[in-house]
N, C-alpha and C positions, 0 to 999 in steps of 0.2 A: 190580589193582594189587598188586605185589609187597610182604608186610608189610617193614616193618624195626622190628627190636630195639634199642634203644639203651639202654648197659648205661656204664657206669664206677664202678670200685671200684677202691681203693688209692689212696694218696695222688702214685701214678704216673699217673693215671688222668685223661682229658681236661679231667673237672671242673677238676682240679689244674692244667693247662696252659691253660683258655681262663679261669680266674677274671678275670684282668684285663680280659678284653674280652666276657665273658661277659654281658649286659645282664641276667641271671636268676640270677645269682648272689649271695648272702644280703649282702655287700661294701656294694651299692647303698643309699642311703637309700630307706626303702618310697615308694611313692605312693599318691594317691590314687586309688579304684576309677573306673573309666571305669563310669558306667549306660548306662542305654536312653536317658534322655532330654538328657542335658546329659554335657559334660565340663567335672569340678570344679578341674581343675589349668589352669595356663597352657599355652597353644597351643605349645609345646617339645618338639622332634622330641628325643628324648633315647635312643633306641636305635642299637646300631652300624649298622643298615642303614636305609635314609635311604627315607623315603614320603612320597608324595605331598600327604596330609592334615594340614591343621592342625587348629584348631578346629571348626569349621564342617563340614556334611554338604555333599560338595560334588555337583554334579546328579547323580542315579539313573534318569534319561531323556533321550529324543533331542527334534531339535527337533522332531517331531511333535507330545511331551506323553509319552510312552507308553514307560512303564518299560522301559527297555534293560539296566539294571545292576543282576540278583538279588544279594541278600545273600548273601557266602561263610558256609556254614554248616560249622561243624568240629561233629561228635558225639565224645562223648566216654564211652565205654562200659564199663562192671568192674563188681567184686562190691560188695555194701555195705559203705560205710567204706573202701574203697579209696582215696579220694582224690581223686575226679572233683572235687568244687568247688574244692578248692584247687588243682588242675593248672588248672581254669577261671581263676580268679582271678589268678593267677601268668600265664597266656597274656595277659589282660586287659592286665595293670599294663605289663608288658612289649611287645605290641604297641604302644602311645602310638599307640590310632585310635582316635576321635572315636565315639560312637553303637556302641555294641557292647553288644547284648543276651544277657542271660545266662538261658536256658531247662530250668527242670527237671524233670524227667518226672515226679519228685513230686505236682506241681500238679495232673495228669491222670490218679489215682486214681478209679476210678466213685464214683455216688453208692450209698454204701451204704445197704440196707433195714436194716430197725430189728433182724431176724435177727443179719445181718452185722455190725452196730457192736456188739450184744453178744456177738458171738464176738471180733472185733478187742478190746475191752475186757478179757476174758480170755485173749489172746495166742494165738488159737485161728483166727486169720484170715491167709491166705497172703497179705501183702503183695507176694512176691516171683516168685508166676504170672503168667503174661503174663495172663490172665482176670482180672487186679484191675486191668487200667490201659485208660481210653479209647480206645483206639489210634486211631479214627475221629476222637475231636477232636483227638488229637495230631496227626495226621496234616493238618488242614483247617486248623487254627493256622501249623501251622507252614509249610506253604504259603502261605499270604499272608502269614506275616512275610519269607518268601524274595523274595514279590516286592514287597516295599517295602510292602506295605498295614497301616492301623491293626489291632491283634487286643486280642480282649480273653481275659486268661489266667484258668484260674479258683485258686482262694487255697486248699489243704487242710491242715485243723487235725487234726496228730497227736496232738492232744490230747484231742481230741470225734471222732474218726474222722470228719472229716464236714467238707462242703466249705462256705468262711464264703456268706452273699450278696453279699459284695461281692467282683467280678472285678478284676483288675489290666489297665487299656491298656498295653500298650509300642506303640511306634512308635518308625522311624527307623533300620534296622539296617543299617550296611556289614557289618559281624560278628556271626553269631550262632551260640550255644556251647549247644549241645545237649547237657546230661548228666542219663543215668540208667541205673538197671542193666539195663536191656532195651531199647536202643538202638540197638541194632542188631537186635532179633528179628522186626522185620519190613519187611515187601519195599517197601511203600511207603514207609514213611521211610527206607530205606537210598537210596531214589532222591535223595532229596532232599539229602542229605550230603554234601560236597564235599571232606571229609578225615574222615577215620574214624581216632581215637586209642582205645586200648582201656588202663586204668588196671591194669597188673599189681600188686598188693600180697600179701605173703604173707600164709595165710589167720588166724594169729595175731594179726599186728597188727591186722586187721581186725575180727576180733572184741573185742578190745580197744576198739579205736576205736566200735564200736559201742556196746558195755554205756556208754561216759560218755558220748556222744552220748542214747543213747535215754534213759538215767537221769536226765542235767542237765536235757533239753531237751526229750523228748515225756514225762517224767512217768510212768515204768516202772519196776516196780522188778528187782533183776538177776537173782532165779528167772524172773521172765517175761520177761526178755531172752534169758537162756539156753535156755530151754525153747523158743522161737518161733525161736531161731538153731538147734539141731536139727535142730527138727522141718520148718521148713521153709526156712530162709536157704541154708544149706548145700547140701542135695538141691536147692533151687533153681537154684544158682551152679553144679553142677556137669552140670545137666541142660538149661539153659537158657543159662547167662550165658559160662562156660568155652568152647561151643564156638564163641562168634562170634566167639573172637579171630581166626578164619580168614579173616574178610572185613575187617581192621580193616586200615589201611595203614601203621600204625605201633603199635606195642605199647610203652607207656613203664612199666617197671619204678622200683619204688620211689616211686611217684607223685609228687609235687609236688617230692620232691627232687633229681631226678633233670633236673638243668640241662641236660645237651648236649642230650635229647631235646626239653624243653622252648621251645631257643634252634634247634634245626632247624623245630618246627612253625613259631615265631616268623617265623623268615625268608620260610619256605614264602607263608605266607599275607603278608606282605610283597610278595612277585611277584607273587604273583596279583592282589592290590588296586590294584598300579600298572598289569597290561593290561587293568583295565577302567577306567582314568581318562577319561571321557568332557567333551568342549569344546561349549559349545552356544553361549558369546555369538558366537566368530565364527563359527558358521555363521547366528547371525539376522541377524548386518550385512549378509551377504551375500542374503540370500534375498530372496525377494518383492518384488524391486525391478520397477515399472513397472508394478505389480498395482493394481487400482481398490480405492477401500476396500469392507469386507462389510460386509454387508449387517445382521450382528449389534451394528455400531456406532450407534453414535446421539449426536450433537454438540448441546450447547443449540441454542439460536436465537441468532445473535448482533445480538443488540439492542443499541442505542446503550446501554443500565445496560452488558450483560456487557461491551461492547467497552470501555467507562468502567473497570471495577472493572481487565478485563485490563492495560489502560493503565498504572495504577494500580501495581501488583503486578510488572509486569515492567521496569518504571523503576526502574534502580541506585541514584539518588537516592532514590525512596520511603524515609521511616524508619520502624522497626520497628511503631513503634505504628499505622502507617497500613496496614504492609504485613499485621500483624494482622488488622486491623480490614476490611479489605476482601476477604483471604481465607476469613475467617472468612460474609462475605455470602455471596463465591460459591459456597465448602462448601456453606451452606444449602440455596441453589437448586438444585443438583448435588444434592442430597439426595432434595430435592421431586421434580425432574426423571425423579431414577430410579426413585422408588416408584409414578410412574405407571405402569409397564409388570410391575407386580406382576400376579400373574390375581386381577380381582374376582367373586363373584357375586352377585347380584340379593338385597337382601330387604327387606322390607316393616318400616317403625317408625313409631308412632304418634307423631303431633305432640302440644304440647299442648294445642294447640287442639282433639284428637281426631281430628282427619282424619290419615289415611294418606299417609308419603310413600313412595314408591320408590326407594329408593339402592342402594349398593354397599358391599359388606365385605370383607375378604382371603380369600379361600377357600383358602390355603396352612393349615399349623398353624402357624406362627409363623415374627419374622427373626432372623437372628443378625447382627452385625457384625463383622468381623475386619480389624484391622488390619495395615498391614505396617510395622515400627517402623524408625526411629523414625518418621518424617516423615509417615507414616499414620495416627499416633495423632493426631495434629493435627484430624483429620473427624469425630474419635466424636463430641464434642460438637456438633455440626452434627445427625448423625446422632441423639441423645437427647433433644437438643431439638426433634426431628421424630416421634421413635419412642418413647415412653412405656415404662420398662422392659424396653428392648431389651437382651438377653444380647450380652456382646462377647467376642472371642475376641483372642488377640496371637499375631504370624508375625514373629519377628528374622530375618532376610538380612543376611547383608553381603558385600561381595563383597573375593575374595582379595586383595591386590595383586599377590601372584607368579603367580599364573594368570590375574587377570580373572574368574574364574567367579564366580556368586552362591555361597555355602553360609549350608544352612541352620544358626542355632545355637541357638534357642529358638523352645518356641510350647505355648500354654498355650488350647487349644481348648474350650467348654462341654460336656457330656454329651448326647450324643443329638442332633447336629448333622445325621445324617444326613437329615432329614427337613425340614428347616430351608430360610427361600430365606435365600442367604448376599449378605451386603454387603461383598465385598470392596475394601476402601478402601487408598489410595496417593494422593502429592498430583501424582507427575507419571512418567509410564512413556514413555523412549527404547527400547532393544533390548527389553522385554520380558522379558528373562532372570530379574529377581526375581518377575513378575509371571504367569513359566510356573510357576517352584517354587511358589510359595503356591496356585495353582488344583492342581497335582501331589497338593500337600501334603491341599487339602477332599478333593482326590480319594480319595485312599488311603484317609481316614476314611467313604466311603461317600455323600460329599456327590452326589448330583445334579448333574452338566454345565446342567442347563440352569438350574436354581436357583442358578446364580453369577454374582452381578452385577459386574463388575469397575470399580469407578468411582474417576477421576481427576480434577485439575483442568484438567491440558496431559498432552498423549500426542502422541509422534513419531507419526508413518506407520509406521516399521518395525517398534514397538512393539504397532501392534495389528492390524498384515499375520502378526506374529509368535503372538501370544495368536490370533489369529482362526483359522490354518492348522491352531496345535496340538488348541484348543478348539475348534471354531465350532460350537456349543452355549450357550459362556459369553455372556452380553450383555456387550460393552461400553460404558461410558457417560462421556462428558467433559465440559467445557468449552469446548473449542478443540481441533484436533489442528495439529503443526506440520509440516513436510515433510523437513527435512534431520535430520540428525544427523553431526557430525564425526566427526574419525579418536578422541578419547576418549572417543565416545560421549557428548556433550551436545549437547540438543534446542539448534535455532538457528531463529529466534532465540531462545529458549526463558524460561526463568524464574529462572534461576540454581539455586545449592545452597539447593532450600525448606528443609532440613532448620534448615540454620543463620541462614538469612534468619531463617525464622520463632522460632527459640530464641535467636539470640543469640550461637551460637557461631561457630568459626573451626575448619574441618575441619586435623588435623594434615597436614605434607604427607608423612606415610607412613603412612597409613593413609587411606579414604574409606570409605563404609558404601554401600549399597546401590545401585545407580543408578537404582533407583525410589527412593528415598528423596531424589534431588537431580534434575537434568534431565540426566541420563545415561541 
């Protein structure tokens, strides 16, 4: 790819001409930083080129299940003090997209032997060789953060030369911003890049910038700044870092303030995030129509009680505290129901009578619950009053109005889930679309396919022709399953909006939440 230079100076100068329409331009009141996990500002398209995204992550796979839409990765590559996190930060604010993680090669400094921290401690240690950075875990990181999966980053303290124990998860990335100063120096991560910006700053200000960075903030004082900038900062940048601006696709001089350059990557990455906008609820309405249910499903028994409580619960007139009270039973049994098909094995406990009996125990290591909110928090309590100290997870969907799609916007998972059998709870699943992202979602984290129980209290046909085709691994487990579903995607004859049945409230009529969350 052809580099380009983008340069303006003088008050003749483009900055000067696109100020007013400029979305990177110092004019603008700041915003807030877009993280990894959440966006802290209101769902407001607020740049001049118009995307697709609101709040919400909206799907990063097809209706198989199976990640179709990699994270755009921009690298971001200069000398120290250049400017890479604040050209980072500036792309962020000015993008206004949802889940964009910010990655920096900092993080992935080796663990240094007790030698090496006493050299780094006397300013005696090459921070700036390619031979002081991971490249093997940067490389394995940043690969599954490209294709949608949980990663865990690890945290180093320039303070103690030395990496803490606790890792940082990110998850969830349409955009991720790779800077550091050897970022481009090797062939495996250059693969993985999808726009290469290289931070041109002149070598003064950078040194400048350095001495109050390393002085304020790693706790050096500025003979051992200067001496380590020398000896080996410099020779590093000019032997190392200098000559990758050959592979970079853009070179933005003067770093962060340097608007036009800033407001083309801005766009760039704009188009690209609208051709991979991917639709999945209408292709589940359509599919698998005429197909017998699988084999993975499993429907209570329905017994004159469930057919009683269904009766019950799906009558307009029921009042709340009834409609409560007898949901709250069939949860229960739905509970019981599914923890039968847990793996038991065999062990032997002394009565107290002294004799032996022979039962059964979990031979998993433990469960986890997750819910999908709101309407699927409504089950934990079924579920803990079944499961003694069970760990619960939370999964928010909501679905767009202006696309129909599910996006993800919250989820706050336990540690170490991977090993986990997961109870994924919802009170009623038509198309299936919030109910592929959440299995998506255990997925990426390492969850086990077949250790996901997906459990409902009503579920369309198409809803779990849909979860069974993508997963058919995951178990699914209900109450009832119904057969139709309309043109707005509500189960028929179904159970209405549980979410608000059961709360209380009145969905606004511009906006609804999930359509697992109601009988959509």
């Amino acid at each position: 790819c052809t580099s380009l230079v983008c340069e303006s100076n003088g008050e003749d100068s483009l900055d000067g001409l696109m100020k007013h329409r400029c979305p990177l331009t110092p004019s603008l009141s700041p915003r807030k930083r877009t993280t990894s996990q959440s966006k802290t500002e209101p769902p407001l398209l607020r740049t001049n080129k118009r995307t697709i995204y609101t709040a919400g992550r909206p799907p990063w796979y097809n209706v198989t299940g199976t990640t179709f839409k990699e994270a755009f990765v921009i690298g971001l590559c200069g000398g120290s003090a250049s400017g890479k996190t604040t050209v980072a930060n500036k792309i962020i604010e000015a993008l206004d997209v949802p889940w964009v993680v910010l990655l920096s090669m900092d993080s992935f400094y080796k663990v240094f032997s007790k030698e090496e921290q006493e050299l780094a401690a006397r300013n005696e240690y090459n921070f700036d060789h390619p031979d002081a950075f991971d490249f093997e875990l940067l490389v394995t990181v940043l690969r599954k953060l490209k294709k949608g999966k949980s990663i865990k980053v690890p945290v180093y303290d320039f303070t103690s030369h030395s990496r803490r124990k606790e890792w940082k998860t990110v998850y969830g990335a349409n955009v991720v911003i790779f800077e550091g100063i050897l970022a481009f120096a090797n062939k495996e991560l250059l693969k993985l890049l999808d726009m290469k910006v290289f931070v041109d700053t002149d070598s003064d200000i950078r040194l400048v910038r350095r001495l109050k960075r390393d002085i304020t903030d790693r706790g050096r004082d500025i003979a051992g700044v200067i001496k380590q900038y020398n000896k080996f900062v410099k020779p590093a940048f000019e032997q190392y870092i200098e000559p990758t601006v050959q592979v970079a696709d853009i070179v933005v001089p003067r770093g962060g303030e340097n608007f036009v350059a800033l407001d083309l990557i801005v766009q760039h990455v704009h188009s690209q995030l609208e051709k991979r906008e991917i639709t999945v609820r209408s292709a589940l309405a359509s599919a698998h129509q005429g197909q017998p249910l699988p084999k993975t499903l499993s429907v209570m028994e329905s017994t004159p009680q469930v057919r009683g409580m269904h009766t019950i619960i799906r009558n307009k007139e029921t009042s709340r505290d009834e409609f409560i009270f007898y949901s709250k039973r069939l949860m229960r049994l739905l509970i019981e129901h599914a923890l039968s098909f847990l793996p038991l094995k065999p062990v032997s406990v002394e009565t107290p009578q002294g004799t032996v009996y022979e039962g059964k125990r979990l031979s998993g290591k433990r469960i986890t619950g997750v819910s999908i909110l709101r309407a699927g928090e409504t089950m934990e309590q079924a579920l803990m009053a079944v499961c003694k100290d069970i760990r619960l997870g939370k999964i928010l969907i909501q679905t767009n109005h202006d696309t129909g799609e599910p996006e993800l916007h919250y989820l706050r998972l336990p540690k170490d889930i991977s090993e986990d059998y997961v109870i994924l709870m919802d009170s009623t699943v038509s198309t299936g679309a919030a109910a592929l992202m959440a299995v998506r979602v255990l997925l990426d984290h390492d969850v086990q396919e077949d250790k996901i129980f997906l459990l409902s209290l009503l579920m369309a046909e198409m809803g779990v022709h849909s979860v069974a085709y993508a997963f058919p691994k995951v178990r699914i487990i209900t109450t009832a399953v119904d057969k139709k579903v309309n043109d707005e995607f509500h189960i028929i004859p179904g159970i209405g909006n549980f979410g608000d049945r059961y709360f209380g409230t009145d969905a606004p009529s511009d906006w609804y939440e999930s359509d697992e969350g109601m009988d959509y």
